[in-house]
MDTraj code that builds the backbone (N, CA, C; nanometers):
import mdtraj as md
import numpy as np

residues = "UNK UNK UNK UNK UNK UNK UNK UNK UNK UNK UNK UNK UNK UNK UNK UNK UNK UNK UNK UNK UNK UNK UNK UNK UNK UNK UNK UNK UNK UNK UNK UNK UNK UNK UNK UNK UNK UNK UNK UNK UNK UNK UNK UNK UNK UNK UNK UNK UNK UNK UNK UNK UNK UNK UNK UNK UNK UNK UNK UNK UNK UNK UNK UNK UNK UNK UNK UNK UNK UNK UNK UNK UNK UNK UNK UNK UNK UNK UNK UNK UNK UNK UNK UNK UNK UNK UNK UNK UNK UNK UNK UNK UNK UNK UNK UNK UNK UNK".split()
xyz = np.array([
    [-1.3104, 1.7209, -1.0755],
    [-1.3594, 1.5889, -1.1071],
    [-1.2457, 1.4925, -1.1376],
    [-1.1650, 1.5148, -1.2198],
    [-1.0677, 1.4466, -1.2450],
    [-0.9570, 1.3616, -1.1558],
    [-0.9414, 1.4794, -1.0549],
    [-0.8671, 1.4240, -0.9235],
    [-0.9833, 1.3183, -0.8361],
    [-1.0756, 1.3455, -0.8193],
    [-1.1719, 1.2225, -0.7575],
    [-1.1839, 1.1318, -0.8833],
    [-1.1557, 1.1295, -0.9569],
    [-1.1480, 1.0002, -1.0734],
    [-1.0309, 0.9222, -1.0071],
    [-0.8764, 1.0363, -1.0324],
    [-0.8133, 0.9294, -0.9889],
    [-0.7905, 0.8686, -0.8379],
    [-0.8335, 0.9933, -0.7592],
    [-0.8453, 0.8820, -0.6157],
    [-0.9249, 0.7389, -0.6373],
    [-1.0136, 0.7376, -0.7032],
    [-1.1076, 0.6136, -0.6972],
    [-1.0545, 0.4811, -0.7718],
    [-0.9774, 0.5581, -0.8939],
    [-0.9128, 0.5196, -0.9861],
    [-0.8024, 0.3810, -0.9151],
    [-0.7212, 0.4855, -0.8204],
    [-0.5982, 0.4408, -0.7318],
    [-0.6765, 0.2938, -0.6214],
    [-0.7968, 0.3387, -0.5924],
    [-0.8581, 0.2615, -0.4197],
    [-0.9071, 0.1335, -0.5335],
    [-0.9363, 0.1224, -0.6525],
    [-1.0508, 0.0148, -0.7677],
    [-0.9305, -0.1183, -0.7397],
    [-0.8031, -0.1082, -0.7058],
    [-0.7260, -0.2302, -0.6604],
    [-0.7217, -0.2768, -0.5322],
    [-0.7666, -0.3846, -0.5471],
    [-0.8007, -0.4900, -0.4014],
    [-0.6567, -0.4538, -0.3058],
    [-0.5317, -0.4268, -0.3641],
    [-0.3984, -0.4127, -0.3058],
    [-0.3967, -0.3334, -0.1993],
    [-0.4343, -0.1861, -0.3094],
    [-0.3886, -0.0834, -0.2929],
    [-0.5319, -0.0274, -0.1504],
    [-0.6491, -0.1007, -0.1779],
    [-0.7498, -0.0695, -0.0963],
    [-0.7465, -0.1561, 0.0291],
    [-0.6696, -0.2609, -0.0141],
    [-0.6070, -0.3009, 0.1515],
    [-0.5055, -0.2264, 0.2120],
    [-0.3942, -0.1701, 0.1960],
    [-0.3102, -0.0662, 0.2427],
    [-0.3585, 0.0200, 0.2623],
    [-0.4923, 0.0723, 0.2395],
    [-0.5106, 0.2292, 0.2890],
    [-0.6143, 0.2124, 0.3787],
    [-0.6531, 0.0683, 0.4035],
    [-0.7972, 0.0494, 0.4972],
    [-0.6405, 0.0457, 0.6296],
    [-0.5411, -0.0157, 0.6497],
    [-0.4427, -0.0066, 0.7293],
    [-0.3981, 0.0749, 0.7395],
    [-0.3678, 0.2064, 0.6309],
    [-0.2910, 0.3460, 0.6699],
    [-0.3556, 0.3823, 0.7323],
    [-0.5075, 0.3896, 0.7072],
    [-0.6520, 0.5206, 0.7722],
    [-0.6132, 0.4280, 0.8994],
    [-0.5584, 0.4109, 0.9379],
    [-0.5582, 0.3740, 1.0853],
    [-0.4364, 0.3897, 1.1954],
    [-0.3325, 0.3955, 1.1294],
    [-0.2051, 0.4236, 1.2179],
    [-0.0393, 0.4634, 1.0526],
    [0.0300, 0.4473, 1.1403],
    [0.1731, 0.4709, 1.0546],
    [0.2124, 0.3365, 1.0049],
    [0.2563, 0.3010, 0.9014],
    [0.3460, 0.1524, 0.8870],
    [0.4690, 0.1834, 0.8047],
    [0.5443, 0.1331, 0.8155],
    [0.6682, 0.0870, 0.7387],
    [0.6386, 0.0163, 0.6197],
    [0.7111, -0.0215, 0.4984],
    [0.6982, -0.0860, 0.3700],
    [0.6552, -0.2184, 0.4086],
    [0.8317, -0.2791, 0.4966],
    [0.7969, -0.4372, 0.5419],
    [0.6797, -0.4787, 0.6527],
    [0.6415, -0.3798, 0.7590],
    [0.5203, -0.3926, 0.8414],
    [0.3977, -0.4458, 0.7342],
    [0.3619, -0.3268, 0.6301],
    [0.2750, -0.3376, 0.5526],
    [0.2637, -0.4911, 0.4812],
    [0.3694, -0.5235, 0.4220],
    [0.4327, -0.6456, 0.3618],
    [0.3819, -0.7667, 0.4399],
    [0.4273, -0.7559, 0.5305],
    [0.3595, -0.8819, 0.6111],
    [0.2398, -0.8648, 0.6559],
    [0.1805, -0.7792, 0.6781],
    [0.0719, -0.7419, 0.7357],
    [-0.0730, -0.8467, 0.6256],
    [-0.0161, -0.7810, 0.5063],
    [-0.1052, -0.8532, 0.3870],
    [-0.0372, -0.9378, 0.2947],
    [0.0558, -0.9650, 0.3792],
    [0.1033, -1.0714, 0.2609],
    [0.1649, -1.0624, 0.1232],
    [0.1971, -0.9578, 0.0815],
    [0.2287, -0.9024, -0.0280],
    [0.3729, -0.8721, -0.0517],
    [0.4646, -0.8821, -0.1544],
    [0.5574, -0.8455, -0.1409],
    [0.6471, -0.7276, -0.1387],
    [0.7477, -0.6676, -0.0913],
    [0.7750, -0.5770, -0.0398],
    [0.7782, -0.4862, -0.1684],
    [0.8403, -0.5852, -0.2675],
    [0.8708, -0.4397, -0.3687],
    [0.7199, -0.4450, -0.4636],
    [0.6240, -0.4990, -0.4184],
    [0.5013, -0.4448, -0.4905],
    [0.4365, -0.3798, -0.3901],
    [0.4727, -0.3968, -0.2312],
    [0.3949, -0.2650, -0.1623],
    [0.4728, -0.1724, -0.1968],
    [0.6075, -0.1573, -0.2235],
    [0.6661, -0.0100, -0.2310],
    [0.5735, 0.0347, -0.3966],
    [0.5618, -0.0560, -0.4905],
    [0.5293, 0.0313, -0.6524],
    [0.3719, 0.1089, -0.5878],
    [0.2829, 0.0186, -0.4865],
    [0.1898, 0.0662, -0.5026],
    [0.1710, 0.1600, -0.3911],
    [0.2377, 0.1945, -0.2778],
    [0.2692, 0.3325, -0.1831],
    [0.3116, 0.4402, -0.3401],
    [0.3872, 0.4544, -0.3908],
    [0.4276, 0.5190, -0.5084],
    [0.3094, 0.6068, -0.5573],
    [0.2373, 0.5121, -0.5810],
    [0.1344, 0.5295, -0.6628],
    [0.0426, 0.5930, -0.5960],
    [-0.0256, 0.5390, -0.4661],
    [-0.0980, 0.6165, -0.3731],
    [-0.0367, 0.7413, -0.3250],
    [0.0977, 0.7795, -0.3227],
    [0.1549, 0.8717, -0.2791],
    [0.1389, 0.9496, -0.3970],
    [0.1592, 0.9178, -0.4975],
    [0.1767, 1.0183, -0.6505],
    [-0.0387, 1.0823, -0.6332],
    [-0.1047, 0.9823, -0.6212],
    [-0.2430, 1.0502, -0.6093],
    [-0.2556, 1.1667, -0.5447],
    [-0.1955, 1.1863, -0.4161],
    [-0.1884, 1.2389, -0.2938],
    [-0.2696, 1.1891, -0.2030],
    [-0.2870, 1.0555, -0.1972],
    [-0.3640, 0.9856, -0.0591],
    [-0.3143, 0.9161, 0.0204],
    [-0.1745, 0.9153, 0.0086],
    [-0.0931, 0.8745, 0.1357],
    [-0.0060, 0.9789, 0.1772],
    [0.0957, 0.9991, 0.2903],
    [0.1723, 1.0872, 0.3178],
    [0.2490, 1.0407, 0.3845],
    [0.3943, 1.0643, 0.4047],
    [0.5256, 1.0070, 0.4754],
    [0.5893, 1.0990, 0.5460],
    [0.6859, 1.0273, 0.6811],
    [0.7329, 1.0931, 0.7315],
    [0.8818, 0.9925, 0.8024],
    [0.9939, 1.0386, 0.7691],
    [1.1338, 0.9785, 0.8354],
    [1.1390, 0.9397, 0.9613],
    [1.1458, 0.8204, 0.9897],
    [1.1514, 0.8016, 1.1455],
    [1.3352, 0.7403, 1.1539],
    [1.4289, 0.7792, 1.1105],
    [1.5562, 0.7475, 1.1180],
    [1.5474, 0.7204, 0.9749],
    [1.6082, 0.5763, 0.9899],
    [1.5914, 0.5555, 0.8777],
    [1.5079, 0.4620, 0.7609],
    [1.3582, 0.4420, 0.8771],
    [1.1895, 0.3975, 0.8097],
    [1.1523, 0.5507, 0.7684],
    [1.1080, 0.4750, 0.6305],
    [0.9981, 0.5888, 0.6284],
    [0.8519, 0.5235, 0.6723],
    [0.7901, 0.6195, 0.7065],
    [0.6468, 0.5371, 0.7749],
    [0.5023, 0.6490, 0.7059],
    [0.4177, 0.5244, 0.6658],
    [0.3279, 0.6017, 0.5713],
    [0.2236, 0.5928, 0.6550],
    [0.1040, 0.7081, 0.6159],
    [-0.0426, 0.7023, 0.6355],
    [-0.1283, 0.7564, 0.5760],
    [-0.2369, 0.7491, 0.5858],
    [-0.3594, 0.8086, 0.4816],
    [-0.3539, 0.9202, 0.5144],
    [-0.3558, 0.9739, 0.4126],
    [-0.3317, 1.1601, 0.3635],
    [-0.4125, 1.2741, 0.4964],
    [-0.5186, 1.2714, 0.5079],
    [-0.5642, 1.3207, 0.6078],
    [-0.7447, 1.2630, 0.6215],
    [-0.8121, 1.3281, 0.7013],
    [-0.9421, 1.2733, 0.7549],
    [-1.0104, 1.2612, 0.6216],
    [-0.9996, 1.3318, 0.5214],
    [-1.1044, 1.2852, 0.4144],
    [-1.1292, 1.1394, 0.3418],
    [-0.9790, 1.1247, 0.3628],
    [-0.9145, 1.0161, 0.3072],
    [-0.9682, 0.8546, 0.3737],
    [-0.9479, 0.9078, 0.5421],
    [-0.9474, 0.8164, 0.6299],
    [-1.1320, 0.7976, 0.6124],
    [-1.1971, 0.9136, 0.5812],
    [-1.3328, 0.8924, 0.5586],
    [-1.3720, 0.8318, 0.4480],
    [-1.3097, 0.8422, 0.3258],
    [-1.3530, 0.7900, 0.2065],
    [-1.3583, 0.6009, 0.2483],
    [-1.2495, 0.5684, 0.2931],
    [-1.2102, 0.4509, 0.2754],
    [-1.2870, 0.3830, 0.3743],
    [-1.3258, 0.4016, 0.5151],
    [-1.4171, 0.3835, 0.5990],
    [-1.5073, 0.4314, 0.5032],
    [-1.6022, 0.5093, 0.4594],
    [-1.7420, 0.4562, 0.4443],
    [-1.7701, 0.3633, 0.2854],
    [-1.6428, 0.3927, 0.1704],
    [-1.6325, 0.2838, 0.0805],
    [-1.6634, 0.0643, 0.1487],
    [-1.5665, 0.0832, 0.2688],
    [-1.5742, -0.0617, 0.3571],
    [-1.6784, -0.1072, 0.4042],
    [-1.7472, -0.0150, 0.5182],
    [-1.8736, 0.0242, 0.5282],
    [-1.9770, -0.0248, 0.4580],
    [-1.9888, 0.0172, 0.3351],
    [-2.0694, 0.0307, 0.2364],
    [-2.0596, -0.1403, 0.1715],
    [-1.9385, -0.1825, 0.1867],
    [-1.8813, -0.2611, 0.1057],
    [-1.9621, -0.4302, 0.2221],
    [-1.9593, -0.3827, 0.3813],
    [-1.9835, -0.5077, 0.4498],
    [-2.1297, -0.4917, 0.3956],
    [-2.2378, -0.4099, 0.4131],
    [-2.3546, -0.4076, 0.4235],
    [-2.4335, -0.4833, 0.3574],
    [-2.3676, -0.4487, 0.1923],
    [-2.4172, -0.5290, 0.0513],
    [-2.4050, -0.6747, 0.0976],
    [-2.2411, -0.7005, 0.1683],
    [-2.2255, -0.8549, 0.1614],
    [-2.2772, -0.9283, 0.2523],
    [-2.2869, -0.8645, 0.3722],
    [-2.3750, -0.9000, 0.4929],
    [-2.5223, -0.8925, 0.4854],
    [-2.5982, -0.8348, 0.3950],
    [-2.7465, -0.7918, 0.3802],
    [-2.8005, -0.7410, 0.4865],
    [-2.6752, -0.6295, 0.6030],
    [-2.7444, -0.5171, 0.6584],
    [-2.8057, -0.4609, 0.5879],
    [-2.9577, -0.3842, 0.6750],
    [-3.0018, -0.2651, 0.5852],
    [-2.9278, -0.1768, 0.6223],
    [-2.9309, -0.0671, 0.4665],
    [-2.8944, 0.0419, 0.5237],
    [-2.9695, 0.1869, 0.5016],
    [-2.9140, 0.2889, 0.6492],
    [-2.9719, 0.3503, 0.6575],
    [-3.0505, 0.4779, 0.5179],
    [-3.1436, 0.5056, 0.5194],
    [-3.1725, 0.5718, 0.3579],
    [-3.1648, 0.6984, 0.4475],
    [-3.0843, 0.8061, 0.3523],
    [-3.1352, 0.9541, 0.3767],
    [-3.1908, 0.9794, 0.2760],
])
top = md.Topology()
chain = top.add_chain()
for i, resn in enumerate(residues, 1):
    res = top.add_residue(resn, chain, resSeq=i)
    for name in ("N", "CA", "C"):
        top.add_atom(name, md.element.get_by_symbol(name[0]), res)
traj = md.Trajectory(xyz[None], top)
């Protein structure tokens, strides 16, 4: 339980839940990310940190970028159906009931 506290914990910032709706989707660099949302570089690096310390991002050396992405499919699922979930309310799709 605790570890799904803090995943949720980590995604509850508008920042940090914009960077990972962009990781669940491909690789980026710090400054890619940076411009991407507008944010500045050394507050995307505190908050990669942070998503990385959760374990919901993951890195890999491309010379000398490091290039991040969402941890694996659970991840990429959480955040897709959190968004999901998130247009429906604001759009007043119905949604489907199981």
């Amino acid at each position: 339980m605790e570890t799904a506290v803090e995943a949720f914990r980590m995604l509850s910032d508008t920042t940090r839940l914009r960077l990972m709706w962009l990781l669940s989707s491909g690789e980026y660099d710090v400054s890619s990310l940076a411009q991407t949302i507008g944010v500045a570089r050394p507050s995307v690096s505190q908050h990669l940190a942070k998503l990385r310390l959760a374990g919901l991002v993951r890195t890999r050396r491309d010379g000398r970028r490091v290039l991040y992405r969402a941890r694996d499919v659970h991840v990429r699922g959480l955040i897709t159906q959190a968004l999901f979930h998130a247009d429906h309310e604001v759009s007043g799709i119905p949604r489907h009931e199981d």
